[in-house]
C-alpha positions in Angstrom: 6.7 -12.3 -1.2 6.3 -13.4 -5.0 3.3 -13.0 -7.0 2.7 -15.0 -10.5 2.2 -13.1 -13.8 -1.2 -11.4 -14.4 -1.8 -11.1 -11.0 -3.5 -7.8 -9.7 -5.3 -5.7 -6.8 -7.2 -3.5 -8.2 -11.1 -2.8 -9.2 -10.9 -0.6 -12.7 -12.6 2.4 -12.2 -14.4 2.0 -16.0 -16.1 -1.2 -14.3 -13.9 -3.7 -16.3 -14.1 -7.1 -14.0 -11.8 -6.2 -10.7 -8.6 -8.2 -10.3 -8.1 -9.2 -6.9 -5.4 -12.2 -7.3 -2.3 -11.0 -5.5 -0.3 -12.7 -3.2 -1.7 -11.0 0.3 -0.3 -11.5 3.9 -2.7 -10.1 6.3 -3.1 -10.1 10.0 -5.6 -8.6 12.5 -4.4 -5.3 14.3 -6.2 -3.4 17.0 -8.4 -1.0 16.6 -5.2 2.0 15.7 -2.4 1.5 14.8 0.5 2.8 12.9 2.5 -0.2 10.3 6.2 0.2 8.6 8.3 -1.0 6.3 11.1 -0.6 3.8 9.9 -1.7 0.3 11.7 -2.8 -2.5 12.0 -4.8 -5.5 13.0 -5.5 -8.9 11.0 -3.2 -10.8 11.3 -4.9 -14.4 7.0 -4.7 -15.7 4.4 -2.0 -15.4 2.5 -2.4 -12.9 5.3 -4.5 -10.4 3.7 -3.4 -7.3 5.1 -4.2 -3.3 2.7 -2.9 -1.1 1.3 -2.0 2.2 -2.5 -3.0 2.5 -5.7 -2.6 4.8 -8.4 -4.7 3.6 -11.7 -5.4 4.5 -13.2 -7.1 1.4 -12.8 -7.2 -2.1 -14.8 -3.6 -2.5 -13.5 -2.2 0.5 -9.4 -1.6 0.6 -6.8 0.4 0.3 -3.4 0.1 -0.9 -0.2 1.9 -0.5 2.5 0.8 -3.5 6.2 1.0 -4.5 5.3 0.4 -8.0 6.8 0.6 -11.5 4.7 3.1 -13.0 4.0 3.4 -16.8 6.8 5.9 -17.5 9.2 2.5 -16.0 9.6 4.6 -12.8 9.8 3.7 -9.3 6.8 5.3 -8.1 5.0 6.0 -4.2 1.6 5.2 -5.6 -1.5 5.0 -3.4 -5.3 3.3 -4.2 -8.4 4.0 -2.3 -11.4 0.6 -3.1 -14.8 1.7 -2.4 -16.3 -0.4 -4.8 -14.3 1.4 -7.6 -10.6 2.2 -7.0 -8.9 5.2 -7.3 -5.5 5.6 -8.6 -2.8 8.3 -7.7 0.6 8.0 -8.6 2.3 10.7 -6.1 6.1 10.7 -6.5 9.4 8.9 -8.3 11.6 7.0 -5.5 14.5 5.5 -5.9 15.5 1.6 -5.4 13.6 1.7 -2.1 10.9 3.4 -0.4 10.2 3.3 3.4 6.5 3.7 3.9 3.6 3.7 6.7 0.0 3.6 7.5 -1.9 5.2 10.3 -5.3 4.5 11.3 -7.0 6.0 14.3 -10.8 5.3 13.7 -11.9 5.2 10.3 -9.4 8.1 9.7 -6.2 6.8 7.9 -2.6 8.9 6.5 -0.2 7.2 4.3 3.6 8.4 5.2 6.7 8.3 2.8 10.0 8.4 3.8 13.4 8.3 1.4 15.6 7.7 4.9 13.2 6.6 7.8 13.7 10.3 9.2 11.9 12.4 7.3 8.2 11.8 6.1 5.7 13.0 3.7 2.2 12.6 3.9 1.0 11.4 1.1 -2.7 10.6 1.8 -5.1 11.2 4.3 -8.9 9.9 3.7 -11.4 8.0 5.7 -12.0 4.0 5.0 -15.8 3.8 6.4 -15.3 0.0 7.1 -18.3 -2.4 7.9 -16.3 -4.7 9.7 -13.2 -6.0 10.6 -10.1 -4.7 8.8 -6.4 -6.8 8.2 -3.1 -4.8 7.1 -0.7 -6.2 5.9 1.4 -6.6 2.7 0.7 -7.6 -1.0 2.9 -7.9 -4.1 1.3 -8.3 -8.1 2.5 -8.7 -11.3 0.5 -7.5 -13.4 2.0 -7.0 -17.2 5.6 -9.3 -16.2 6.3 -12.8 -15.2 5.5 -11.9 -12.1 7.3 -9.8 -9.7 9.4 -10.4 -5.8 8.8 -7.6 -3.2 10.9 -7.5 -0.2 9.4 -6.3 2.9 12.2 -5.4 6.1 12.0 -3.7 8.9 8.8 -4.1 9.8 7.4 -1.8 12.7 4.2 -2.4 13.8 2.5 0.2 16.8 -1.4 -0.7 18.5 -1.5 3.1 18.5 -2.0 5.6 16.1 -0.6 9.1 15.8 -1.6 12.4 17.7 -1.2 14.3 14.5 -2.6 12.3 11.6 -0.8 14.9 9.1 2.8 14.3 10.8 4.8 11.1 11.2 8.2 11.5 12.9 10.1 8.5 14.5 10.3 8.2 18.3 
């Protein structure tokens, strides 16, 4: 996926206008589910983000990034939207990241993995939706000329996970 310069996903938590431009592809899943993929890119701006997403509306979403943070770093970053979002930058990654989301109710986990074997939680918080949800994937550019996130080996499960704090392959 390829986003154009100056676009974004995100609704500044100091109430600056929110920036909700970026290239997204969403579909419908059932009601849990559990989502993969390795993510990468050429990180070259701040802010060059390929991400997993679960949106609802543009004040209701959540994100979870392979991003180029401020330092220039490839970083597992993950944003919570309920009305404002929240930022947290969790951990430096290398040219890749494999990642996942979980939902089962309105509970969701965000997983990391640097091999597809062995995963981190990085998140776990509740998305109180009002209606309908898509996942998918989204890519920005925020501060570049844009930015190219590669998305492979997509998994997608209508389940969720027994354990919402664990993630191991099957």
């Amino acid at each position: 996926m390829t986003a154009s310069r100056k676009t974004n996903l995100f609704n500044s938590p100091s109430g600056k206008p929110k920036v909700v431009n970026a290239p997204l592809i969403l579909f419908e899943p059932e009601a849990n589910f559990t989502i993969s993929a390795k993510v990468t890119g050429k990180l070259k701006a701040v802010y060059d983000v390929a991400a997993l997403v679960v949106y609802q509306d543009d004040e209701t979403w959540a994100k979870f990034c392979y991003e180029n943070s401020v330092n220039l770093m490839p970083t597992i970053v993950s944003v919570v939207t309920r009305t404002f979002s929240d930022d947290c930058n969790s951990m430096p990654t290398g040219d890749y990241a494999y990642m996942a989301i979980v939902k089962r109710g309105s509970e969701y986990s965000f997983f990391y993995s640097p091999d597809n074997k062995n995963w981190s939680m990085v998140r776990n918080f509740n998305l109180n939706t009002t209606g309908k949800i898509k996942v998918g994937f989204a890519v920005h550019g925020s501060r570049g000329n844009g930015f190219t996130g590669d998305f492979s080996e997509i998994k997608y499960l209508p389940r969720a996970l027994d354990d919402m704090r664990t993630l191991s392959e099957e």
